[in-house]
C-alpha positions as CSV (number, residue, x, y, z in Angstrom):
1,X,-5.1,10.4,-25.2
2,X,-6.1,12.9,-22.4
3,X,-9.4,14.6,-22.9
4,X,-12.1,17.0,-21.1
5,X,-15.1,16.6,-20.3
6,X,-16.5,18.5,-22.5
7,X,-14.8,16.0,-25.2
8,X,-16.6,13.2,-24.3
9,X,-19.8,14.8,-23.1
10,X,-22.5,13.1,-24.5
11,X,-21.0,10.1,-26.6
12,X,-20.7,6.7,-26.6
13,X,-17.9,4.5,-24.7
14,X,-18.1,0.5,-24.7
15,X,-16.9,0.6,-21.4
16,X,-16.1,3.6,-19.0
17,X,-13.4,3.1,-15.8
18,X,-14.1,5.0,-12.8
19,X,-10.7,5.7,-11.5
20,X,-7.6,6.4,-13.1
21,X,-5.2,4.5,-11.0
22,X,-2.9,1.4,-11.5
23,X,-5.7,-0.9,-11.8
24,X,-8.0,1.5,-13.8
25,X,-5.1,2.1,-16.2
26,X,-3.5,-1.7,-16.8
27,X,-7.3,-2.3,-17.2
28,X,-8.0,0.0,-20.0
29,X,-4.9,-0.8,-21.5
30,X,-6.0,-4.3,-22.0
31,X,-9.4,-3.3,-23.3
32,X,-8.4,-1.0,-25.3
33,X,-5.9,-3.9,-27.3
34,X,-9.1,-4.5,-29.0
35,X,-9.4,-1.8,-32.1
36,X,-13.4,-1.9,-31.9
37,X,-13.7,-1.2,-28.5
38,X,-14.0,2.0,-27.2
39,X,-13.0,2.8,-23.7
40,X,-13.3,6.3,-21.4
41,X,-10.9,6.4,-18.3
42,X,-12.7,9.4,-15.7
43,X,-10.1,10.9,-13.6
44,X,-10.2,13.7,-11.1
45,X,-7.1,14.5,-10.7
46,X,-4.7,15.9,-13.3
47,X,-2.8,13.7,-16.6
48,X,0.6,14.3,-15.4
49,X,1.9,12.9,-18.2
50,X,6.1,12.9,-18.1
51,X,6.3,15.1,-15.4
52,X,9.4,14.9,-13.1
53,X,8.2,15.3,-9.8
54,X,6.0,12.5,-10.5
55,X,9.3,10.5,-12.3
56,X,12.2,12.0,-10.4
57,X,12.9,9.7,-8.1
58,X,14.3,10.3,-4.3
59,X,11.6,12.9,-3.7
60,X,9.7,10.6,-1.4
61,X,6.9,12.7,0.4
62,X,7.5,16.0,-2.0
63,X,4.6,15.9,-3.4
64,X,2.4,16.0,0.0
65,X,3.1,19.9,-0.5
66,X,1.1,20.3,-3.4
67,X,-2.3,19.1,-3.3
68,X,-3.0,18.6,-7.0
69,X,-1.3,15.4,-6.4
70,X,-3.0,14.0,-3.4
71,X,-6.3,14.1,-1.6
72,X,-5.6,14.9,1.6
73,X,-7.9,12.6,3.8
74,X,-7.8,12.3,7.5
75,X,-8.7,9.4,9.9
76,X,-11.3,10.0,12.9
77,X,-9.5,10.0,16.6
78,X,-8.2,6.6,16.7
79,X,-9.5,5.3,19.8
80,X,-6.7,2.6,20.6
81,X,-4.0,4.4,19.0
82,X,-3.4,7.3,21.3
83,X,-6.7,9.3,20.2
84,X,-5.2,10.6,17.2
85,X,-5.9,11.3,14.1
86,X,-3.3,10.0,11.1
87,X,-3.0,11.6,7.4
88,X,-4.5,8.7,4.4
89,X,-3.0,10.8,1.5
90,X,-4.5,9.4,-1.8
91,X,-2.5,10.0,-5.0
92,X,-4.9,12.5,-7.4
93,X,-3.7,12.0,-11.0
94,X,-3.4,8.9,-13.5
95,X,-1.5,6.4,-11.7
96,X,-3.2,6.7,-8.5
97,X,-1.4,6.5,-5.4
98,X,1.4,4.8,-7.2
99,X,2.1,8.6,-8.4
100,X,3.1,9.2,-4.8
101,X,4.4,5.8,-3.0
102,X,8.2,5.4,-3.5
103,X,8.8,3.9,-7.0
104,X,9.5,0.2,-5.6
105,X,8.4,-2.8,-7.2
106,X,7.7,-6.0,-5.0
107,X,5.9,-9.0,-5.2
108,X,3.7,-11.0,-2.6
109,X,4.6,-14.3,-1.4
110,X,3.3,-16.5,-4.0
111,X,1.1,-18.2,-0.8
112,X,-1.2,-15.0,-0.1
113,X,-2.3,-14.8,-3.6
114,X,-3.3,-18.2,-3.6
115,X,-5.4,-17.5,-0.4
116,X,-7.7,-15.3,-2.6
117,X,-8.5,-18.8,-4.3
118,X,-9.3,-20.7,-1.2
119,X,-11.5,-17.3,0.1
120,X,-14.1,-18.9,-2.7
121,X,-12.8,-16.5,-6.0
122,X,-11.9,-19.7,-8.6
123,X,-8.5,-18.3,-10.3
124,X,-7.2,-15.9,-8.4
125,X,-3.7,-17.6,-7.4
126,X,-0.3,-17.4,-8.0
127,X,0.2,-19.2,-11.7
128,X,-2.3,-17.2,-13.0
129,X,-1.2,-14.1,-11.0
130,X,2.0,-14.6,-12.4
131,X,0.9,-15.0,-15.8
132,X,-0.4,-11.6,-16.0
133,X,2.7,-10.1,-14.8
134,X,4.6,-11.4,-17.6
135,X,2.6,-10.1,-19.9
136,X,3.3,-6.3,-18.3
137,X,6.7,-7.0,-16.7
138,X,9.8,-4.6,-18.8
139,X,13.4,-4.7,-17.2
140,X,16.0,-2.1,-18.5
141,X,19.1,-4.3,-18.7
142,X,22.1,-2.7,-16.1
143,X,25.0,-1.8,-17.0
144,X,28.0,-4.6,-17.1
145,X,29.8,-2.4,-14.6
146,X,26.4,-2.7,-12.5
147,X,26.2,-6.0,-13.0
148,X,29.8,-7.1,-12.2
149,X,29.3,-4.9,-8.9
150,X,26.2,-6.7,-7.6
151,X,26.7,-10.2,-9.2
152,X,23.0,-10.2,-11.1
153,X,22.5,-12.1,-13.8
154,X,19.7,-10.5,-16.4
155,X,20.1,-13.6,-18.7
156,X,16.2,-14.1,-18.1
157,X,14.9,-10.9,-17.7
158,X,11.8,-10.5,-20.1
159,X,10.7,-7.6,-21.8
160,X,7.2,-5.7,-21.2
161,X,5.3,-2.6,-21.7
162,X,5.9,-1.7,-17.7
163,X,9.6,-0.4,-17.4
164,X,11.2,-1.3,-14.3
165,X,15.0,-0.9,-13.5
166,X,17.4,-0.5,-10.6
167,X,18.1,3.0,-9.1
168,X,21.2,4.5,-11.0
169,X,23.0,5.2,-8.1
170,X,23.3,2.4,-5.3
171,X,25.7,3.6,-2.4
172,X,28.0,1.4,-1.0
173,X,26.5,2.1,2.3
174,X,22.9,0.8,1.7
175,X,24.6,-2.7,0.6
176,X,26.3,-2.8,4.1
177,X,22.6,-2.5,5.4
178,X,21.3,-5.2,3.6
179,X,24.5,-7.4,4.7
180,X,22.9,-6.3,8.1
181,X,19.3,-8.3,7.5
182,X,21.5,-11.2,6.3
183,X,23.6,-11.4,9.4
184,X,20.6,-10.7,12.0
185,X,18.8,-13.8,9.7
186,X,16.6,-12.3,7.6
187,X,16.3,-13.2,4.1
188,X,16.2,-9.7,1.5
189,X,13.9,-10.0,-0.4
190,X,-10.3,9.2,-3.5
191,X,-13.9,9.3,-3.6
192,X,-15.7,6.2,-4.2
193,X,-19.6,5.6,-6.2
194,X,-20.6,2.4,-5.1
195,X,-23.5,3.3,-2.9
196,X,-24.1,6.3,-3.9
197,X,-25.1,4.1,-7.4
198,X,-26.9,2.2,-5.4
199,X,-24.8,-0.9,-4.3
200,X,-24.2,-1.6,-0.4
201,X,-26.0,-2.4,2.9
202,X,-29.3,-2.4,2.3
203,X,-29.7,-0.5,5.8
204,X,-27.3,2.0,4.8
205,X,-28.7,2.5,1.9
206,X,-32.0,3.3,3.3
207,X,-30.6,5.5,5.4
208,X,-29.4,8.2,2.9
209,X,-32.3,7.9,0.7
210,X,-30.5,5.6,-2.3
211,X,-32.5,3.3,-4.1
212,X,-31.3,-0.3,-3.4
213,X,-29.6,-1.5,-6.7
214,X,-27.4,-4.6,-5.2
215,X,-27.5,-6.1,-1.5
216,X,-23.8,-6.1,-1.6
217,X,-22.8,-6.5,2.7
218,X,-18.9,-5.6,2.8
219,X,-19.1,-2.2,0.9
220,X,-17.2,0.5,3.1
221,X,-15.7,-2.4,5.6
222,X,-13.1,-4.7,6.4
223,X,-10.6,-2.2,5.8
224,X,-7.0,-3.5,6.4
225,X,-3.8,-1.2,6.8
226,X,-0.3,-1.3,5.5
227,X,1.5,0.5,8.5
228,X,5.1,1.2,9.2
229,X,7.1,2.7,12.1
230,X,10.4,4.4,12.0
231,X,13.6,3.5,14.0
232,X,16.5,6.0,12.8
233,X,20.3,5.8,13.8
234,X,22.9,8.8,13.3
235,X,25.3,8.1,10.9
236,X,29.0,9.0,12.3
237,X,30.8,11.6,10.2
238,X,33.1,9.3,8.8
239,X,30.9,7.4,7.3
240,X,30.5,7.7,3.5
241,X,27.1,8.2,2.5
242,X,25.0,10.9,0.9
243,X,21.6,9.9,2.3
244,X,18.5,12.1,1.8
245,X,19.2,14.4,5.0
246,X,21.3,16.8,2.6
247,X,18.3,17.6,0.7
248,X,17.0,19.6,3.4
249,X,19.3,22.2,2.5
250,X,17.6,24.2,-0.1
251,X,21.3,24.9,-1.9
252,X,22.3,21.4,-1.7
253,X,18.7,20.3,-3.1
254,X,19.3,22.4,-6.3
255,X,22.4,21.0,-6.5
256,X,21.2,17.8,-6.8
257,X,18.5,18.7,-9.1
258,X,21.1,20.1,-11.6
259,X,22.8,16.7,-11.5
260,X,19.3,14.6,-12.1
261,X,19.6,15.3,-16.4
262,X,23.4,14.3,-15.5
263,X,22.3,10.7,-14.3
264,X,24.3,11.7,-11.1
265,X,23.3,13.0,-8.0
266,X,20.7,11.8,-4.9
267,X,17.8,12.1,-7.1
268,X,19.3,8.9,-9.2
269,X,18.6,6.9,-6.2
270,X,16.0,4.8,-4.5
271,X,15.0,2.3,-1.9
272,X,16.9,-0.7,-2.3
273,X,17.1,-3.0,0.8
274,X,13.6,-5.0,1.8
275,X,13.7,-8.1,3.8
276,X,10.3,-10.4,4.6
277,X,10.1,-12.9,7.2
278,X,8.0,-14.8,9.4
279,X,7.3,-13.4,13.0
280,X,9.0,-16.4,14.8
281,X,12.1,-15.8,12.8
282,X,11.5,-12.0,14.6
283,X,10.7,-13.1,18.4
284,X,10.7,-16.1,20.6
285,X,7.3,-14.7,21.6
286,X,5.8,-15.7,18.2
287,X,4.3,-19.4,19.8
288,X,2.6,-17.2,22.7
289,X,1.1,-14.8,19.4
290,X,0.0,-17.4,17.5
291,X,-1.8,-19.2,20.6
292,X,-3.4,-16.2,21.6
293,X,-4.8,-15.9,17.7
294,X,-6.0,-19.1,17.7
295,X,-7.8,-18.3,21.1
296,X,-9.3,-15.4,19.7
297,X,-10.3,-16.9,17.0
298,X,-12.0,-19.7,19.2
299,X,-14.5,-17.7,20.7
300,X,-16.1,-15.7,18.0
301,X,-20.0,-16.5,17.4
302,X,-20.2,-17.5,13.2
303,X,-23.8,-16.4,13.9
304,X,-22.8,-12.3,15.0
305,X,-19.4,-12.1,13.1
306,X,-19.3,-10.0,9.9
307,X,-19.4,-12.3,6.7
308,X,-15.8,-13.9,5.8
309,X,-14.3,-12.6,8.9
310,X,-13.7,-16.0,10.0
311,X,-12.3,-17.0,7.4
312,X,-10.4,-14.4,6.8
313,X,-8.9,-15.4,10.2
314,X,-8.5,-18.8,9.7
315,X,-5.9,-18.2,6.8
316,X,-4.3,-15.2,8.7
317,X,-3.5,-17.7,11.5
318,X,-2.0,-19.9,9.3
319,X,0.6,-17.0,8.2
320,X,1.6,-16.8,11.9
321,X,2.0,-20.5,12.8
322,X,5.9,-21.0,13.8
323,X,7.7,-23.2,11.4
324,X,4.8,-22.4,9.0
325,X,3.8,-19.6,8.3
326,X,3.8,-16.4,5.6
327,X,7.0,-13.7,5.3
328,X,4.1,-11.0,6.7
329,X,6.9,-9.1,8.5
330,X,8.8,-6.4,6.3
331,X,12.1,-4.4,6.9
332,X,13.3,-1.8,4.9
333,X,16.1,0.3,5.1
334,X,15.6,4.1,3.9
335,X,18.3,6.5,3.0
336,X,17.9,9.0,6.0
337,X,15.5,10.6,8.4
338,X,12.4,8.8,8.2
339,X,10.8,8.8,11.7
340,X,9.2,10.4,14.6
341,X,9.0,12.5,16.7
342,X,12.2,13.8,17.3
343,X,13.4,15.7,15.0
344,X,16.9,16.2,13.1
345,X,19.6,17.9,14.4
346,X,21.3,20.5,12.0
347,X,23.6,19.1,9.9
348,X,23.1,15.0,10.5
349,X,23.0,12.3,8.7
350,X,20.8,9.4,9.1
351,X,20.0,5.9,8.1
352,X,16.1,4.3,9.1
353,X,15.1,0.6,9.1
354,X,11.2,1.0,8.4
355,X,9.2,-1.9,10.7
356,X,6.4,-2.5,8.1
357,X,3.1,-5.2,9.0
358,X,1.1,-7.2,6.2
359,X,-1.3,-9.0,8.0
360,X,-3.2,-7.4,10.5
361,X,-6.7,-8.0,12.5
362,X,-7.9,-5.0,13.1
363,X,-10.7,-3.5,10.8
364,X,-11.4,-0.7,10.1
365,X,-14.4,1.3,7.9
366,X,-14.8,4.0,5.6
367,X,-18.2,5.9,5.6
368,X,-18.3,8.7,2.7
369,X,-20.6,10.2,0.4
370,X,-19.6,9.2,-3.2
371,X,-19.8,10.8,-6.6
372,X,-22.1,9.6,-9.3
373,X,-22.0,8.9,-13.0
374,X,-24.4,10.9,-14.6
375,X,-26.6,8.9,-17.1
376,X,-27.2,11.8,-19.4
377,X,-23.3,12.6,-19.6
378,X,-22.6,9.3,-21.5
379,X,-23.9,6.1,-22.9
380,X,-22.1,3.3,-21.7
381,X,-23.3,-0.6,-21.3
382,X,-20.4,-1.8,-19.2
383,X,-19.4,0.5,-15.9
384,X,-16.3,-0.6,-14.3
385,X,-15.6,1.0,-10.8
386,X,-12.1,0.6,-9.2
387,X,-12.7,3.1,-6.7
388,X,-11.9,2.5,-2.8
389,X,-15.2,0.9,-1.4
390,X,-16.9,3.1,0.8
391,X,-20.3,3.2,3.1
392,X,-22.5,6.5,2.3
393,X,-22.7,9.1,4.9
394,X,-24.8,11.6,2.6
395,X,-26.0,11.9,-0.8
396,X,-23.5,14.9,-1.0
397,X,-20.8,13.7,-3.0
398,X,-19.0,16.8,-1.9
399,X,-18.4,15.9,1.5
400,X,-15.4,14.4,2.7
401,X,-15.3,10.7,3.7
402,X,-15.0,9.3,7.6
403,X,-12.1,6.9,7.7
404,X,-12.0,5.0,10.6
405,X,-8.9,3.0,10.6
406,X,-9.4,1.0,14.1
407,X,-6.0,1.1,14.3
408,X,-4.9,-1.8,17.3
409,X,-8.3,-2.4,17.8
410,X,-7.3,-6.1,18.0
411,X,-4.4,-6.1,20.8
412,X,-2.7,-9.0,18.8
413,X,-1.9,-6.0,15.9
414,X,0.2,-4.3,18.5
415,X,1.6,-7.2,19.8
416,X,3.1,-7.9,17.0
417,X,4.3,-4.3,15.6
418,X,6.3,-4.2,19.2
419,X,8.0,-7.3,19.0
420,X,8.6,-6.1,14.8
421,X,10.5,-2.8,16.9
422,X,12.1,-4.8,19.3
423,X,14.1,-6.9,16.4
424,X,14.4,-3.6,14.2
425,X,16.5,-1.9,17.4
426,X,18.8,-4.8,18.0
427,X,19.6,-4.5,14.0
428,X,22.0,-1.7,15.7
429,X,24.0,-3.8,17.5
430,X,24.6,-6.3,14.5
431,X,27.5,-5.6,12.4
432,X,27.7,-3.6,9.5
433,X,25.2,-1.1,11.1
434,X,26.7,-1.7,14.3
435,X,29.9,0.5,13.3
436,X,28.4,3.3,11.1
437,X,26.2,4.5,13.8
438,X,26.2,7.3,16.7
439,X,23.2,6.3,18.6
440,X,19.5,6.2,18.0
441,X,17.3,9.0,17.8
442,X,13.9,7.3,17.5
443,X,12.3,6.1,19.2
444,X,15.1,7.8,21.7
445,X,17.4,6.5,24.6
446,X,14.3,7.3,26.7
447,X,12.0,4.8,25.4
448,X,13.3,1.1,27.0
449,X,10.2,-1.3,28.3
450,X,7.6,-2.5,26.4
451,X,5.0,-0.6,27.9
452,X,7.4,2.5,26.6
453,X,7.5,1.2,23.4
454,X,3.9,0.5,22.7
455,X,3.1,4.2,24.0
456,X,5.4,5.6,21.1
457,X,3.3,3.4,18.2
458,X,0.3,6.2,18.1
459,X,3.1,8.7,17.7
460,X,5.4,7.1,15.0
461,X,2.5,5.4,13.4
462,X,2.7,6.3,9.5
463,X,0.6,4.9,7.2
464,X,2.2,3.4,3.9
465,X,-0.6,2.9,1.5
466,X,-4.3,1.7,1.8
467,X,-5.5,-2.1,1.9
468,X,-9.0,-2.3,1.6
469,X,-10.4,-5.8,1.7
470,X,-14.2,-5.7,0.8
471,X,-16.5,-8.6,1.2
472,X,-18.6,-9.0,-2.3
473,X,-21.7,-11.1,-2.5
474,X,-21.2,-12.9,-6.1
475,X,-24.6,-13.3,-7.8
476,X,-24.2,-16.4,-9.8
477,X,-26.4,-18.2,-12.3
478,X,-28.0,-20.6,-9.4
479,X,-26.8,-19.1,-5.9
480,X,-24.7,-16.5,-3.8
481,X,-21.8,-16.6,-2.7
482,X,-19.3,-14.4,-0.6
483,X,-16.2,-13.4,-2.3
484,X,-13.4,-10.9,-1.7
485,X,-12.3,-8.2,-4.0
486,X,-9.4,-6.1,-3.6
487,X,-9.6,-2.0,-3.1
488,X,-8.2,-2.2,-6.8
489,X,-9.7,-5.6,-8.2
490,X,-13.0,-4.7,-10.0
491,X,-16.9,-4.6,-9.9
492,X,-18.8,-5.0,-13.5
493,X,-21.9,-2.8,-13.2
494,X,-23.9,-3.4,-16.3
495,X,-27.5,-2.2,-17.3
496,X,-29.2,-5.6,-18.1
497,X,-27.1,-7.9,-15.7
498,X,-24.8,-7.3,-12.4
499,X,-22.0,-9.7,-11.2
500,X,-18.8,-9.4,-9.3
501,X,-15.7,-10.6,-11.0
């Protein structure tokens, strides 16, 4: 149940969660299976509990208007992007950030879960990844008509507490898009507390006055990005399909609205088409990338480079060896306008194939003062914190962090998101797309060489959702050891003994 804070004010919790997002949630779920446990989720943001611009879906970016939903971060001037600064928008609320992404449900190659495992963290892979799934996954059975029309079979389908379902509108239109991956070759498919409590860098710890509480080295680095750029097409007129452009008219937008109780209308729709693939199934330049990786990788010093990094690396070039590596590259086609920087033209429809990377070298670092947990508020002997890992700028918890994204600070990252562009483009001159389109609007007639292309990524840059990677030094019974924990995996803070999990 949602509570204040003056509810739990001075009472006892078996375990508290800092952070109310996916992780913090599923997490207290599970603990809280056990009737003699006792567990305290501490939010910032508000319950929303059943409300519809959090459930309605199609209202991609709505919620960027209103910032009880979002924390409304900025990047520092990225350097090698243009000298710009890019929104990190950071769902407020229970759920997290999921409250605010765009209501799609994917899975990562089975492979890059099982790299966590060989990164030193015994069972974190794919069987047991999987396991866990099954325990949450729900599917709401379609419709025979639904079922009939797109040939799916739900014979297996299991049911869970998580419930997941197609949109209830698919147009016609977005299938033709997806039938445009298979023909080009593709295959469909907030504040943190860590050292403000005292665990980080010993130096930076020093530095803002914080007594030391664990020598933890990759708190508030190693931050990785999950970018996309937009390439968008006009539709012709002819063409059947109510994308999202109509919603920019305010009287068509209530119209829709009205239809949402119906089950009709835009707002029963969603993203539908992904495809993932390996970057030599995108460019014959992929052997030439993966050389110049390898190369790279070559001459760093083990001695200067930050802990893991190397390793990290290791298994990253793997994912980009030709005949062998990991479906890293994403494509996703999205119902209308969804790209800069020119804008719409009255009355225009438009269709957007979103160029989207997963494994990228550049890293970046967030430095921010962090809130604490008051000791006096509650008693609690197990603190769980599934905030974003952050270095300490201040002891002012107030203050806003510094991301610093580093955005193609490693040439290789750009590399790669041009040649990801390149293939998106031609995707206009492969049929079905090839006859429901006017002509290109980004990134514009006027953009043609590489060099123009790769000008245009600081201005189309968008940022899908935060990856943060963070090297954790594993106190274990005999010895340390480096392990990595995901911005949502978890830390175990407890009074009498501290370990990462």
């Amino acid at each position: 149940m949602a509570a204040l804070i003056d509810d739990v004010s001075n009472k006892f919790f078996d375990y508290i969660i800092v952070g109310g997002g996916t992780a913090g949630l599923t997490l207290a779920a599970r603990l809280s299976e056990d009737p003699d446990s006792s567990v305290l989720v501490l939010e910032a943001g508000e319950a929303n509990l059943d409300d519809p611009n959090i459930l309605r879906p199609a209202s991609f970016g709505s919620h960027f208007s209103n910032k009880s939903y979002f924390w409304d971060h900025l990047t520092n001037k990225q350097k090698y992007a243009g000298d710009r600064q890019n929104g990190w928008q950071r769902g407020r609320g229970l759920g997290g950030s999921s409250g605010i992404n765009f209501l799609c449900w994917t899975k990562p190659p089975a492979r890059d879960i099982d790299d966590f495992e060989r990164l030193g963290n015994s069972g974190w892979n794919w069987k047991n990844y999987e396991n866990c799934l099954e325990r949450t996954e729900g599917f709401v059975d379609p419709s025979d008509k639904t079922k009939t029309t797109y040939n799916m079979n739900s014979d297996n389908w299991k049911i869970g507490p998580l419930s997941l379902a197609f949109p209830a509108t698919m147009d016609e239109a977005e299938l033709k898009i997806q039938q445009t991956f298979l023909n080009s070759g593709l295959n469909p498919a907030p504040h943190p507390i860590l050292e403000l409590s005292g665990i980080g860098r010993e130096d930076i710890l020093e530095s803002i006055g914080v007594p030391m509480i664990m020598d933890l080295p990759g708190v508030g680095e190693n931050v990785q990005e999950h970018m996309f750029i937009g390439l968008s097409w006009e539709l012709k007129n002819d063409v059947k399909f109510d994308t999202l452009d109509l919603l920019r008219d305010p009287v068509m937008a209530a119209k829709h609205l009205d239809l949402h109780p119906t089950g009709s209308g835009l707002f029963t729709t969603g993203i539908v088409g992904f495809a993932f693939t390996t970057l030599d199934k995108v460019t014959s330049q992929a052997g030439t990338i993966y050389q110049y990786i390898k190369e790279m990788i070559s001459d760093m010093d083990p001695e200067t480079s930050p802990p893991g990094l190397m390793e990290q690396y290791k298994i990253m070039l793997e994912r980009f060896e030709p005949g062998k590596g990991s479906p890293g590259c994403e494509f996703i086609s999205f119902p209308g306008l969804l790209s800069h920087p020119n804008p719409p033209a009255d009355g225009k429809r438009y269709v957007t194939i979103l160029a989207a990377t997963n494994h990228t070298f550049s890293r970046g670092t967030i430095v921010s003062p962090t809130v604490t947990v008051c000791a006096e508020l509650v008693s609690v002997p197990l603190l769980i914190i599934l905030m974003e890992i952050k270095h300490s700028t201040s002891s002012n918890p107030t203050k806003d962090p510094e991301f610093d994204a580093h955005y193609f600070e490693q040439m290789v990252d750009l590399d790669i998101f041009t040649e990801m562009c390149k293939f998106a483009r031609k995707l206009a001159d492969v049929e079905p797309l090839k006859d429901m389109i006017v002509k290109e609007l980004n990134p514009g007639a006027e953009v043609q060489t590489d060099e123009q292309l790769r000008g245009t990524h600081s201005r189309m840059l968008r940022i899908l959702c935060l990856g943060l990677i963070g090297l954790i030094r594993r106190l274990d019974k005999s010895h340390l050891r480096y392990h990595l924990a995901y911005c949502k995996f978890l830390l175990y803070v407890t009074f009498g003994e501290r370990r990462g999990c």
